[in-house]
SEMI-306973 format. One line per 4 residues: number of its first residue (from 1); their letters; for each residue x, y, z of N, C-alpha, C, O, CB. Coordinates in steps of 0.05 Angstrom, whole numbers. Glycine has a CB too. Example, Ala and Ser with C-alpha at 12.3 -4.5 7.8 and 13.67 -1.06 7.14 Angstrom:
<rs>
1 = AS = 264/-114/156/246/-90/156/264/-66/156/285/-66/169/226/-89/181 | 257/-45/142/273/-21/143/258/1/157/268/23/161/282/-12/114;
</rs>
This chain:
<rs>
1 = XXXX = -210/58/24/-229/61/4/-234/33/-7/-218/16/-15/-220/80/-19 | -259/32/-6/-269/-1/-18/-291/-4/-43/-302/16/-53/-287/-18/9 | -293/-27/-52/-322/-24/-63/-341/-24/-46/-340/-30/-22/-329/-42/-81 | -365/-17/-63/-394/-10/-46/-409/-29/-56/-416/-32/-79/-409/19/-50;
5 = XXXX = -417/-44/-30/-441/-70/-46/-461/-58/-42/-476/-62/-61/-445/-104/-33 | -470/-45/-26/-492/-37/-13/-518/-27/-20/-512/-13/-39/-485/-22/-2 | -538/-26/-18/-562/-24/-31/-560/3/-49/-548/21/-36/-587/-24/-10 | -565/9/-69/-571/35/-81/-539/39/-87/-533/62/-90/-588/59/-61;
9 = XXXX = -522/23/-88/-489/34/-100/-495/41/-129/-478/57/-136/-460/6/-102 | -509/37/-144/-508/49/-169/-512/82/-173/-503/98/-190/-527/34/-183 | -533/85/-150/-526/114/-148/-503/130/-131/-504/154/-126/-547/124/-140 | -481/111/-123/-452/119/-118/-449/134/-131/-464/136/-151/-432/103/-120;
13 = XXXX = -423/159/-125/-400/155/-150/-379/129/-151/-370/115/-133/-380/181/-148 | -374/128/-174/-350/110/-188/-331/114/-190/-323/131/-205/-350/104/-206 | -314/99/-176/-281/102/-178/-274/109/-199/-287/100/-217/-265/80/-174 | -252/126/-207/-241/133/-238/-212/136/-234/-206/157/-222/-253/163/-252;
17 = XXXX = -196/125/-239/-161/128/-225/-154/158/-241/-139/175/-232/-132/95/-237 | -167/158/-265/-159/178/-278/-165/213/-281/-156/232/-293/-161/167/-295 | -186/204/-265/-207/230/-269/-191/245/-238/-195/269/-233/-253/219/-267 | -179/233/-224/-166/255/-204/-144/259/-215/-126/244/-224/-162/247/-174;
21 = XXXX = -145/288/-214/-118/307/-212/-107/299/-209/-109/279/-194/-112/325/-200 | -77/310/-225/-53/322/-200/-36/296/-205/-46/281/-222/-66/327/-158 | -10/287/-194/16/273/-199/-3/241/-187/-18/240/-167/51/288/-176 | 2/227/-200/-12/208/-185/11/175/-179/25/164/-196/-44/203/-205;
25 = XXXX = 7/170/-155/28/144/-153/10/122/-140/-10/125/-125/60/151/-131 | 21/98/-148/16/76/-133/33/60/-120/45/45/-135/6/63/-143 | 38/57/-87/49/45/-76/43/25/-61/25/25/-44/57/55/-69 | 64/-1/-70/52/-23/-57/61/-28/-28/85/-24/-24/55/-45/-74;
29 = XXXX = 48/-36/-11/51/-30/23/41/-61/29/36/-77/11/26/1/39 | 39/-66/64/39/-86/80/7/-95/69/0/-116/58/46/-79/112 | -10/-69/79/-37/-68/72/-57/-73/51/-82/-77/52/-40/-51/76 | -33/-72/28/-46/-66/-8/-39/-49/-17/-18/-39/-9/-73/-60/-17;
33 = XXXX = -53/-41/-36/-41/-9/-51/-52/9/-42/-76/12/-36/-45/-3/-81 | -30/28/-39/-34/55/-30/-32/80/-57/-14/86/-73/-9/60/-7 | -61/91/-52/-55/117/-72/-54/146/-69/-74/159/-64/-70/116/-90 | -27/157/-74/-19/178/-67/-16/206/-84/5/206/-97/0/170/-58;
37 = XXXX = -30/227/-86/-33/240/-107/-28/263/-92/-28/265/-68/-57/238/-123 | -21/286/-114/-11/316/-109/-16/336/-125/-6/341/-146/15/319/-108 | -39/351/-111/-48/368/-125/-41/396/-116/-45/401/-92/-73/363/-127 | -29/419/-135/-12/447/-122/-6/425/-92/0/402/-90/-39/488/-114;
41 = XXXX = -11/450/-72/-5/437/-36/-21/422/-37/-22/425/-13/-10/454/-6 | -39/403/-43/-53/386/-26/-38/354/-37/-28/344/-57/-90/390/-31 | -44/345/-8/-32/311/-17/-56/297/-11/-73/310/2/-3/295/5 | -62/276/-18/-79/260/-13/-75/227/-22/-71/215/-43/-101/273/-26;
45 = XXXX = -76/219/12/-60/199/11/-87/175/26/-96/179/48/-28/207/30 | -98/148/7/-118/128/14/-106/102/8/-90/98/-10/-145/132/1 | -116/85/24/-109/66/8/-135/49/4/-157/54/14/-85/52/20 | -129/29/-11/-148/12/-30/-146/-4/-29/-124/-16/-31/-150/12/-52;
49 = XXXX = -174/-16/-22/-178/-54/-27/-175/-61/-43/-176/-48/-64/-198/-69/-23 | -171/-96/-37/-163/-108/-67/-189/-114/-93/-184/-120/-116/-148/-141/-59 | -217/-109/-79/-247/-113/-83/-249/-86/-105/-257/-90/-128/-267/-110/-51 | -241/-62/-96/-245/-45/-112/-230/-46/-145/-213/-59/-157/-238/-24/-96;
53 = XXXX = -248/-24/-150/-228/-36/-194/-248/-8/-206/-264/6/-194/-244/-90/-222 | -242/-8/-223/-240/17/-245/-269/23/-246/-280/2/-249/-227/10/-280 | -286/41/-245/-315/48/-250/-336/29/-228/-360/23/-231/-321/42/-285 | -319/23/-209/-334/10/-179/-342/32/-165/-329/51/-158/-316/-8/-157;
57 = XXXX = -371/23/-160/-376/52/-139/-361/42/-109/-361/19/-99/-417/62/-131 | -352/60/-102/-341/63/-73/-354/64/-45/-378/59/-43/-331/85/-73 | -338/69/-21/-347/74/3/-317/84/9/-299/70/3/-362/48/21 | -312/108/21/-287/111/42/-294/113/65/-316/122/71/-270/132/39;
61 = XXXX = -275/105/83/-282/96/123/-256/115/124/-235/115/112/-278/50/141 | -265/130/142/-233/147/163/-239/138/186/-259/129/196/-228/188/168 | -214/142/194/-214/128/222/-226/151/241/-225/176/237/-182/117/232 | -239/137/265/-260/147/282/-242/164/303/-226/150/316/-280/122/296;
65 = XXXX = -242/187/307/-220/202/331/-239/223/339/-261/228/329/-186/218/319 | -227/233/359/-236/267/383/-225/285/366/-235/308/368/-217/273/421 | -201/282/346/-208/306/326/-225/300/291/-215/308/269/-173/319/319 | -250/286/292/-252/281/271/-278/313/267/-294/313/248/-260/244/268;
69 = XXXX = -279/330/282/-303/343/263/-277/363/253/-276/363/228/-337/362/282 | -261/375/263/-244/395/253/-225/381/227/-213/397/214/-226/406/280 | -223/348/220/-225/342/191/-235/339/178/-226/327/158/-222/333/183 | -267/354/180/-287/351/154/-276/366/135/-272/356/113/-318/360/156;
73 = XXXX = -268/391/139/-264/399/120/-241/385/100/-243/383/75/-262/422/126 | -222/379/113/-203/362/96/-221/341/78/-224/345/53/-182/345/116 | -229/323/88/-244/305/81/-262/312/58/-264/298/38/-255/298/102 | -276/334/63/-300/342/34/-277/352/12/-282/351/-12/-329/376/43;
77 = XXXX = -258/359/20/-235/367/0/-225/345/-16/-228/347/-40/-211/377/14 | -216/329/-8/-214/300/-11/-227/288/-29/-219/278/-50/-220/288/10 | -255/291/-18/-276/276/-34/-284/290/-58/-296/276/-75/-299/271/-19 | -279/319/-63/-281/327/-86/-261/318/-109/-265/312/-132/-282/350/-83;
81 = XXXX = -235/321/-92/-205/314/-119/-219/282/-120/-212/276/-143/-157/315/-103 | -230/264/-112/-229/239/-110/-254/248/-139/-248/238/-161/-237/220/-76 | -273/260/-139/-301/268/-172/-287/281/-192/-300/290/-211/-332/297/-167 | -256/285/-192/-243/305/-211/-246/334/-202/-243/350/-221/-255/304/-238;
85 = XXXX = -248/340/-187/-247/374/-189/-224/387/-168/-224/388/-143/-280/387/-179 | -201/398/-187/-182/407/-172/-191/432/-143/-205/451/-148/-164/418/-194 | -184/429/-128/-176/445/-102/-188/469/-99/-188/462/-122/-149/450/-100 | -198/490/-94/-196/519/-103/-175/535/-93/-161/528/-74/-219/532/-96;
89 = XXXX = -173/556/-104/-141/564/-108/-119/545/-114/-97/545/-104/-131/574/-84 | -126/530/-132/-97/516/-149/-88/529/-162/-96/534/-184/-98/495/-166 | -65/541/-151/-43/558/-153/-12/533/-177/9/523/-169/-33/568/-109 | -24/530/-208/-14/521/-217/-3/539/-235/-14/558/-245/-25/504/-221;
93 = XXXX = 32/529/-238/51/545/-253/54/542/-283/54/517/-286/75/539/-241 | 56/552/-307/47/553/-330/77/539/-341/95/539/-324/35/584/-339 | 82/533/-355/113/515/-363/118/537/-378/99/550/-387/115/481/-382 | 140/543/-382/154/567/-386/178/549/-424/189/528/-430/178/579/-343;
97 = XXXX = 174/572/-435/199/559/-457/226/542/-444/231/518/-448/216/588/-474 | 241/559/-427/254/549/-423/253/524/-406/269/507/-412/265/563/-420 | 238/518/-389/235/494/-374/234/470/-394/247/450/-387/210/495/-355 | 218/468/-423/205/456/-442/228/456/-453/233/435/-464/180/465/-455;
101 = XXXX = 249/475/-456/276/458/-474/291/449/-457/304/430/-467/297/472/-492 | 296/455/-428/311/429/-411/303/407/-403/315/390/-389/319/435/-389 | 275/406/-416/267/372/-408/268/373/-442/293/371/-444/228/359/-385 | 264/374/-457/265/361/-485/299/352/-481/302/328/-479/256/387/-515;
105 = XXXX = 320/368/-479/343/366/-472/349/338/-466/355/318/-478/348/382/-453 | 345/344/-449/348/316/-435/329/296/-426/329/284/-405/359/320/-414 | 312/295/-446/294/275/-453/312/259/-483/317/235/-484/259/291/-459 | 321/281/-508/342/273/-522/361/260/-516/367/244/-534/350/287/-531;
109 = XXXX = 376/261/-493/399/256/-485/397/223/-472/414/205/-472/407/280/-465 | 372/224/-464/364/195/-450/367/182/-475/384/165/-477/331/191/-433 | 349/190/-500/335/171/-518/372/159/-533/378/136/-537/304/191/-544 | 394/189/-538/408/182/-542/429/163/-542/441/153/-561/406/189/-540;
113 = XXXX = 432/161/-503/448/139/-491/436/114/-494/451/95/-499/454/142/-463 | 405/109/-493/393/87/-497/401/74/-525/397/50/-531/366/91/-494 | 414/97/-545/409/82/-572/399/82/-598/402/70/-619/401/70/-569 | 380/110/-583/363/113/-615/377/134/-629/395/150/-623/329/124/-614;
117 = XXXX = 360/130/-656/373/152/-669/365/173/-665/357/178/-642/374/151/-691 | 365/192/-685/358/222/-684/338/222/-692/326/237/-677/373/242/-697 | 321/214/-710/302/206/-724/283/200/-708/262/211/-712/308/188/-739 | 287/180/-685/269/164/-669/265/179/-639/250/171/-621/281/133/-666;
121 = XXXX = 281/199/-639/287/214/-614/271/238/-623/266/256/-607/320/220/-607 | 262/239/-647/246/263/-663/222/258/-651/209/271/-635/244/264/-697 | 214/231/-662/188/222/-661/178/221/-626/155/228/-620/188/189/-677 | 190/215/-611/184/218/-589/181/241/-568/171/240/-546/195/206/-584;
125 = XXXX = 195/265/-582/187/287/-573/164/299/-580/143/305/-568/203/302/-576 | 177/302/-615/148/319/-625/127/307/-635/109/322/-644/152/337/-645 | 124/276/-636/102/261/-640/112/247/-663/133/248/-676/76/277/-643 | 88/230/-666/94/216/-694/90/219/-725/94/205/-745/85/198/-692;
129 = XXXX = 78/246/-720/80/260/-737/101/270/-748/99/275/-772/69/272/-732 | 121/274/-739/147/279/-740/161/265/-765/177/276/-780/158/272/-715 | 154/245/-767/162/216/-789/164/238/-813/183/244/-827/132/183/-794 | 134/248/-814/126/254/-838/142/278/-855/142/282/-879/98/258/-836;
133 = XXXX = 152/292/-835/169/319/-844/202/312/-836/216/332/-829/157/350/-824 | 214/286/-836/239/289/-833/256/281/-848/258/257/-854/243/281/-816 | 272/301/-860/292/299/-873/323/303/-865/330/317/-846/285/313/-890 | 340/289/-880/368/277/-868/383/318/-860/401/326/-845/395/249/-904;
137 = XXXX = 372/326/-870/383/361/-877/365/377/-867/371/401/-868/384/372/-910 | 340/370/-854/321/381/-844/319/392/-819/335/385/-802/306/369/-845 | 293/418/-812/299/431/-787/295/420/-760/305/427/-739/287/452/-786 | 269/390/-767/268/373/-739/305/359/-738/320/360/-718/235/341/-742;
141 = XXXX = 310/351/-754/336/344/-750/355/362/-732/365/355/-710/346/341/-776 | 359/387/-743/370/405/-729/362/406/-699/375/401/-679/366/427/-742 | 339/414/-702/328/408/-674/335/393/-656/343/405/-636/308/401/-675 | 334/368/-655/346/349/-642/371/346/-643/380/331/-626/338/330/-647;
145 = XXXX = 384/354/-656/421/366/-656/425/381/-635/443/377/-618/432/386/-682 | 412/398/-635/410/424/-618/406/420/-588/417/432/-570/388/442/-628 | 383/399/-586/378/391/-564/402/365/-553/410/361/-531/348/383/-566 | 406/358/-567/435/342/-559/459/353/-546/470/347/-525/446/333/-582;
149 = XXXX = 465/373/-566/483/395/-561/492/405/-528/512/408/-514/470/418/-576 | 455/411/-525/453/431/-499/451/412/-476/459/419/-454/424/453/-500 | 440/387/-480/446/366/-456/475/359/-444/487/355/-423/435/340/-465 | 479/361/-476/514/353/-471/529/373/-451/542/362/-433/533/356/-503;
153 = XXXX = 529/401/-453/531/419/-448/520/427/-418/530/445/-403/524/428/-467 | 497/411/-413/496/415/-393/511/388/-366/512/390/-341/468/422/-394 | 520/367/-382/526/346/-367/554/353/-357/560/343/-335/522/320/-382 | 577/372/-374/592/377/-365/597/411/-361/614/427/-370/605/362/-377;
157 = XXXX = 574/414/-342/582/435/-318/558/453/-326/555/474/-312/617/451/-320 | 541/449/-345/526/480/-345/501/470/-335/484/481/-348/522/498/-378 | 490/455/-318/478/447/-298/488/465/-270/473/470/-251/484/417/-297 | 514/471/-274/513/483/-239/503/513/-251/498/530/-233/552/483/-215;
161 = XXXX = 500/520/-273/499/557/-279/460/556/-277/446/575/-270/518/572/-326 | 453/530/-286/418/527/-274/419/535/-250/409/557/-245/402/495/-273 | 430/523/-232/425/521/-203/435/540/-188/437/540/-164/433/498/-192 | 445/562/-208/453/591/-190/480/577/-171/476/576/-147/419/605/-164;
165 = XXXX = 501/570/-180/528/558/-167/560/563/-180/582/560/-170/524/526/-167 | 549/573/-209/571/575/-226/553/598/-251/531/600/-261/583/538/-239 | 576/611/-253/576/629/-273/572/625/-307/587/610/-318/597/640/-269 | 557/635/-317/557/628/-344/577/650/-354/584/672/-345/527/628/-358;
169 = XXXX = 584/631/-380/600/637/-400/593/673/-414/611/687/-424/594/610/-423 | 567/681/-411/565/711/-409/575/724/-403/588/738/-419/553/721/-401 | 576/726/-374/583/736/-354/615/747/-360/632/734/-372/578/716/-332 | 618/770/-349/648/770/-352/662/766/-322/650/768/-301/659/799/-366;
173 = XXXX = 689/762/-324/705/759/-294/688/792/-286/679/810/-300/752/758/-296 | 691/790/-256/699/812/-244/669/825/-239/666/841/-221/720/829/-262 | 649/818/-252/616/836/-248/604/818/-233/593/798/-241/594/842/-276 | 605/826/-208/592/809/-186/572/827/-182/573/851/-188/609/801/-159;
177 = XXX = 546/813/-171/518/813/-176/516/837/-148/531/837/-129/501/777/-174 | 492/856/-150/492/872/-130/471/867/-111/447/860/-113/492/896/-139 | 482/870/-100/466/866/-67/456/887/-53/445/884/-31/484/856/-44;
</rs>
């Protein structure tokens, strides 16, 4: 993918790094940068000249092969996530409570070992707004206690009862799961 000098590039589209979907990385390679993004199943993997830059209209080149008509369709796929528009059938998973307190968890637990306080470990979860409602006796306080707590908790051993390997503390001896 390059810039487009070419007559009439203004009626291109324009590169937008941001306007595509999905997990987005940049890797630096022999060639330049490579950009690699993930949307549900689809990967989409180009790389980029050093000419191109933010709101440049484009040109992409694929390479010329005996299977290039049976990759159009890939390709128009491509070129849509490249205008912003996710995939059809993006089969995306909704974040669930609990997933949202094992990364707060241990998003606390990071901010912890790094150093901060409780206070500042507030602000970075629940925003900076947070400042404004925190008191030394208060429930964001608690909160982040709590979330401390459960990181802790999970660093020594309740990580394997996530991963279906070890039994939780519920559980009693002896009620093994039926098959």
């Amino acid at each position: 993918m390059r810039a487009s000098r070419a007559h009439g590039a203004s009626t291109r589209p324009t590169f937008d790094l941001w306007r595509v979907p999905g997990r987005k990385r940049l890797a630096l390679g022999g060639s330049g940068l490579t950009l690699l993004t993930e949307v549900s199943a689809q990967r989409l993997r180009m790389s980029l000249a050093d000419d191109l830059c933010d709101g440049a209209a484009y040109t992409c080149a694929v390479p010329l092969g005996p299977g290039l008509r049976g990759q159009l369709d890939a390709f128009n796929a491509q070129a849509q996530v490249l205008q912003g528009h996710a995939p059809a059938g993006n089969s995306t998973r909704a974040v669930t409570r609990a997933a949202l307190l094992h990364l707060r968890a241990l998003q606390a637990l990071d901010g912890a070992q790094a150093g901060a306080s409780h206070r500042e470990i507030a602000q970075a979860l629940f925003g900076f707004e947070a400042a404004v409602r925190w008191h030394a006796d208060g429930e964001l306080r608690a909160a982040v206690r709590h979330l401390l707590r459960r990181a802790e908790a999970y660093m020594s051993g309740g990580y394997l009862s996530l991963a279906g390997i070890q039994r939780t503390a519920t559980e009693s001896p002896g009620d093994e799961p039926v098959r």
